[in-house]
N, C-alpha and C positions, 0 to 999 in steps of 0.2 A: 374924347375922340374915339377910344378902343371900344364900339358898344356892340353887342352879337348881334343885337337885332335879326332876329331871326333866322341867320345867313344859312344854314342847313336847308331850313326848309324852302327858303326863296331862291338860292341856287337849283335844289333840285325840280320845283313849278317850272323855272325857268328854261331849264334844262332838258326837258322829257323827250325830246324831238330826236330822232335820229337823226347823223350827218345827209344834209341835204344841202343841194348845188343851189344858189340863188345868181341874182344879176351881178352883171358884168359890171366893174368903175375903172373909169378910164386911170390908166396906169400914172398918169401924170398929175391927176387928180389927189389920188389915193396919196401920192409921196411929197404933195405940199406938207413945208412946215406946217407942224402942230402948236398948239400953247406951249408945250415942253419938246425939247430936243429927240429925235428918235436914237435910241442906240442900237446897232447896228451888230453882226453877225457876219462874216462873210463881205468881199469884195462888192465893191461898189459897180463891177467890169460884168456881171455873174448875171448870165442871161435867166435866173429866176429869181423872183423876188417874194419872199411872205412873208406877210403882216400878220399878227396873232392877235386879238383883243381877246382879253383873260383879265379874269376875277381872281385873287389870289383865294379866295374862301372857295370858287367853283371848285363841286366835287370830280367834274368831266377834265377839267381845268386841269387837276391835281394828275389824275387817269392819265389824261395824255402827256404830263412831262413827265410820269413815273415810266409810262411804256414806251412811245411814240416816239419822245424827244430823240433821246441819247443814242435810236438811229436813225433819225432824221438829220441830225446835226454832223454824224458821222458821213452817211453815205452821201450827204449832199454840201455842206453847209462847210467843213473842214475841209473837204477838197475844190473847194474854188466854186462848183456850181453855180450854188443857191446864194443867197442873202437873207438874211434871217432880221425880226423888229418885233417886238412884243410892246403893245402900247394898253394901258389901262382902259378897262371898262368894268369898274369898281361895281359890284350887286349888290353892296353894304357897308356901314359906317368904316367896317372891321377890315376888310378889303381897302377902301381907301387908305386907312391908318398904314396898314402895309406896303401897300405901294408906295406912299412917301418915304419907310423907311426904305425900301429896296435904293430906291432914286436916290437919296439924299449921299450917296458915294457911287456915280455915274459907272467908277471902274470896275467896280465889283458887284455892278448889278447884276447879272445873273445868276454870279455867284452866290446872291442874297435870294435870289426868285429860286435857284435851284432845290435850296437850302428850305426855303418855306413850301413848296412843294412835296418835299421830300417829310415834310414831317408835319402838313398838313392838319393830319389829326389828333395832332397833339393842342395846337391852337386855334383852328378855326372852328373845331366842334369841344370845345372845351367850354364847361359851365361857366370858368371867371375866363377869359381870352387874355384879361391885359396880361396878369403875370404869367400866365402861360404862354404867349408871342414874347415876350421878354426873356423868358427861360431858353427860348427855341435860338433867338437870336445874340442870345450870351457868345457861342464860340465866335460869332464875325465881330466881334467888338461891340454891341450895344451896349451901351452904357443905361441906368436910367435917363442919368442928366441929358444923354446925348440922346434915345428916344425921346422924351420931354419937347428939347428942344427943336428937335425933327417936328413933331407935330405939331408948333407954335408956327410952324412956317406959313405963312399962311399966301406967300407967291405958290408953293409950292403946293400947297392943296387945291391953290383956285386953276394949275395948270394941271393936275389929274382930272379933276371934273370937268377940266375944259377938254381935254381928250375925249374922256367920255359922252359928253355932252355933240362932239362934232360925229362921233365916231355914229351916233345913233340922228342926227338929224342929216348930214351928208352923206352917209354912208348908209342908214339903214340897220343897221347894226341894234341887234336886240335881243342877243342870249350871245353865251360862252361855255363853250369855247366858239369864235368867227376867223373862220382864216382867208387870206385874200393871198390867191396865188396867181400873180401877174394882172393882178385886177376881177379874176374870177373868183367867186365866193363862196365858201365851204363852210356849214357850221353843224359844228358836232365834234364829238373827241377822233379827230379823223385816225386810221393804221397805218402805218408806213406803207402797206399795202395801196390803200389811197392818195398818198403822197407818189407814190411810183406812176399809180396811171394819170396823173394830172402832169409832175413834175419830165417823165420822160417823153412823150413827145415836143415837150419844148427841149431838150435836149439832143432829140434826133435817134434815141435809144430803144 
């Protein structure tokens, strides 16, 4: 399952575009159930809603939860505003393999995205990735047995590509980082800067 397949170079092909505004999906569209359950961020009451689709290998990906997140999630997300959903759109073998592990302990998925994020280039640009994503993911309790068995899953792989899969025939969706705020669509490592001018007028600010 863990193969690089060239995920350096086909994240960044993929990727070259600056952040640019695409079409509107109607809001109610957008927050139909998926193949897998979305987990969620922020109050369900919270007049703004963003969806993230993100490659765990994308280097933009990586950029925006190294910079972007941790005050995004502050100025909007922990105080009641926003709502927050990061759903899979895997660019390589190596990316999917990691999303099932994030997923495969719902409660501490972020804390597993954070964490792969965070040290990114340790295993997504690493010559061998398996035992490198293994090494990375030792402090959150990976086991091998328990990666092994994560990756046997195989409901659990055909509902990430099922993500993926709707994410780019309904939605359009065809690079990462895609963010969809309130149904409007943003793709590119956006700044909090750009979260400000999108996110405050639906706030009234």
């Amino acid at each position: 399952m863990i193969d690089r397949r060239s995920a350096v170079a086909g994240a960044i092909a993929a990727l070259a575009a600056a952040p640019v505004l695409g079409r509107e999906i109607a809001s109610a569209e957008l927050l139909k159930p998926g193949p897998i359950e979305d987990i969620w961020l922020g109050p369900a009451t919270a007049k703004v809603t963003i969806i993230e689709y993100a490659s765990l290998t994308c280097s933009r990906c990586g950029e925006f939860h190294r910079t972007t997140w941790p005050a995004l999630k502050a100025r909007y997300i922990d105080p009641g505003h926003a709502r927050f959903a990061m759903r899979a759109f895997p660019l390589d073998p190596l990316s999917t393999a990691a999303f099932m592990l994030a997923r495969s302990e719902p409660s501490r998925f972020y804390e597993v995205v954070d964490l792969l994020f965070e040290r990114q280039r340790d295993w997504a640009y690493a010559d061998n990735p398996a035992p490198s994503l293994r090494k990375v993911l030792e402090p959150a309790g990976f086991t091998q047995e328990r990666i092994d068995r994560v990756l046997r899953d195989q409901t659990l792989l055909d509902g990430v590509q099922g993500v993926r899969d709707r994410a780019a025939k309904t939605f359009g969706v065809n690079a990462t980082p895609t963010f969809f705020i309130n149904g409007q669509r943003r793709q590119g490592a956006l700044s909090i800067e750009d979260f400000d001018a999108a996110i405050k007028p639906i706030l009234g600010l």
